[in-house]
N, C-alpha and C positions, 0 to 999 in steps of 0.2 A: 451744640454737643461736640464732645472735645475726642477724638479717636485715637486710638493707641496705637504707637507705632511698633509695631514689630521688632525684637532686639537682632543685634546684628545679627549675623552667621558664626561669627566668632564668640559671641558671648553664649547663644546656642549650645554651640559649641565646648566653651568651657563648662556652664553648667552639666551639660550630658557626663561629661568625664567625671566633675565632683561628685556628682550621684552615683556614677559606675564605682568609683573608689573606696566610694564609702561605703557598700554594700557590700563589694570585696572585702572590705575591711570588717565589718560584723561576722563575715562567712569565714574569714580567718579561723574566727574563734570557736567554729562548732570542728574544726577537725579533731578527729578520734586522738584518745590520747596515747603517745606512745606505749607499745609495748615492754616492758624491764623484766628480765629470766630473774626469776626469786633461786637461791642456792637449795637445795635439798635440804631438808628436815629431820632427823632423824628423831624416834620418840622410842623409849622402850617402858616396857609397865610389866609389873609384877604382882600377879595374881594369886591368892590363897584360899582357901576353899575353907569351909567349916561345915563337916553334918554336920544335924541334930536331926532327930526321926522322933515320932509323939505317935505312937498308937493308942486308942481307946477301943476298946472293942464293945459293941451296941447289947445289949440285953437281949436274949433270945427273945422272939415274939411266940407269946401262947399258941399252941395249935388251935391253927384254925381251920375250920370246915372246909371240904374242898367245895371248891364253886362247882355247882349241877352241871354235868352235860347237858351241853343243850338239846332240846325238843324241838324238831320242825311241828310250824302248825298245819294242824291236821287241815284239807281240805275242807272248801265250801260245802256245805251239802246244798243239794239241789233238791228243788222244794216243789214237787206235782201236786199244783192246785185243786185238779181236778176241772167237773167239766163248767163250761162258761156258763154264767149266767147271766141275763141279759137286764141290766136296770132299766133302757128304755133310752129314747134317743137325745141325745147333748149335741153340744155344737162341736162339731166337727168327728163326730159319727151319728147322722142323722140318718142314715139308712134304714132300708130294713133287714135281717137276717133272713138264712131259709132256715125252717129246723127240720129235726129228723122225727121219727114216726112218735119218739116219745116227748116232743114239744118242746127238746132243747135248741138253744140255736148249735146249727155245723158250718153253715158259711156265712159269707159276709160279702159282700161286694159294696166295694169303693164306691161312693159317689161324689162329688162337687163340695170342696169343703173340708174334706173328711181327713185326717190326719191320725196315723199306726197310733202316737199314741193316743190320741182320744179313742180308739176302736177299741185299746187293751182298760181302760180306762173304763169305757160305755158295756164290756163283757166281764168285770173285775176280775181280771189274768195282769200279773206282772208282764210288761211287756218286755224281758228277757224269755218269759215262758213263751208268748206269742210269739220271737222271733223264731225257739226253738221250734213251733208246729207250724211254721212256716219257710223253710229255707228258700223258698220262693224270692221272697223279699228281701232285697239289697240293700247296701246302707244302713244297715243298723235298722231301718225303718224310714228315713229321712224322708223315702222317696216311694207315695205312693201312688198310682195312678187312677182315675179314675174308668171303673168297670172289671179292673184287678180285684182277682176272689183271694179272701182271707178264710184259711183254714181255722173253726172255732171248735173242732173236734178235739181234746184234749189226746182222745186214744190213737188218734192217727197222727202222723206227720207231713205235710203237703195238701195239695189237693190230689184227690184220686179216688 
């Protein structure tokens, strides 16, 4: 195997410089290019105007009806069902009512299960009505507990 000898110092040497030079030499050629003041310009223009104006004037529009003042709508009415009556027990009001001397049901107590609305549901009362004779009950009805009395008296409001 035949090994390469190292070039002198000097030719090292000279190569290093032809490669500096020549890359100076390319670099030359990216400098910016000189600046030259151009002499002022002068421009003048002359401008002349022409109206003309085109009116058409539209056809009168037929009278027409004036639009109604508006009508607020009238309120919800609110609808007293009257008193509960009891279809018998479902899921999720299987309880039993207490009635009152003429064998309506008036309470209701919560048991295991049992959910507002199935109760307005199980007495057929809208349960916005049952919320109303109950303000007892929170959450819209979300949240009933068990052994909490439901008022099924239409003519009363609460328990009392």
């Amino acid at each position: 195997m035949r090994h390469r000898r190292p070039g002198t110092p000097a030719a090292l040497l000279a190569a290093g410089l032809l490669s500096t030079c020549g890359v100076l030499t390319l670099l030359a050629g990216c400098a910016p290019p000189e600046v030259i003041e151009a002499a002022p310009v002068t421009v003048t223009a002359t401008v002349t105007t022409t109206a003309t104006a085109t009116v058409t004037a539209e056809p009168p529009e037929p009278d027409a009806a004036p639009a109604p003042d508006p009508v607020p709508n009238a309120p919800a009415p609110v609808y007293e069902w009257g008193p509960a009556v009891d279809d018998g027990p479902i899921p999720g009001a299987s309880g039993t009512p207490e009635l009152d001397g003429s064998g309506e049901p008036e309470r209701y107590s919560v048991v295991e299960g049992d959910s507002f609305f199935d109760i307005a549901q199980r007495f057929n009362l809208p349960q916005q009505q049952l919320l109303r004779m109950n303000p007892q009950i929170h959450d819209y009805g979300e949240t009933v507990y068990i052994g909490q009395v439901v008022n099924l008296d239409w003519e009363k409001v609460g328990i009392g």
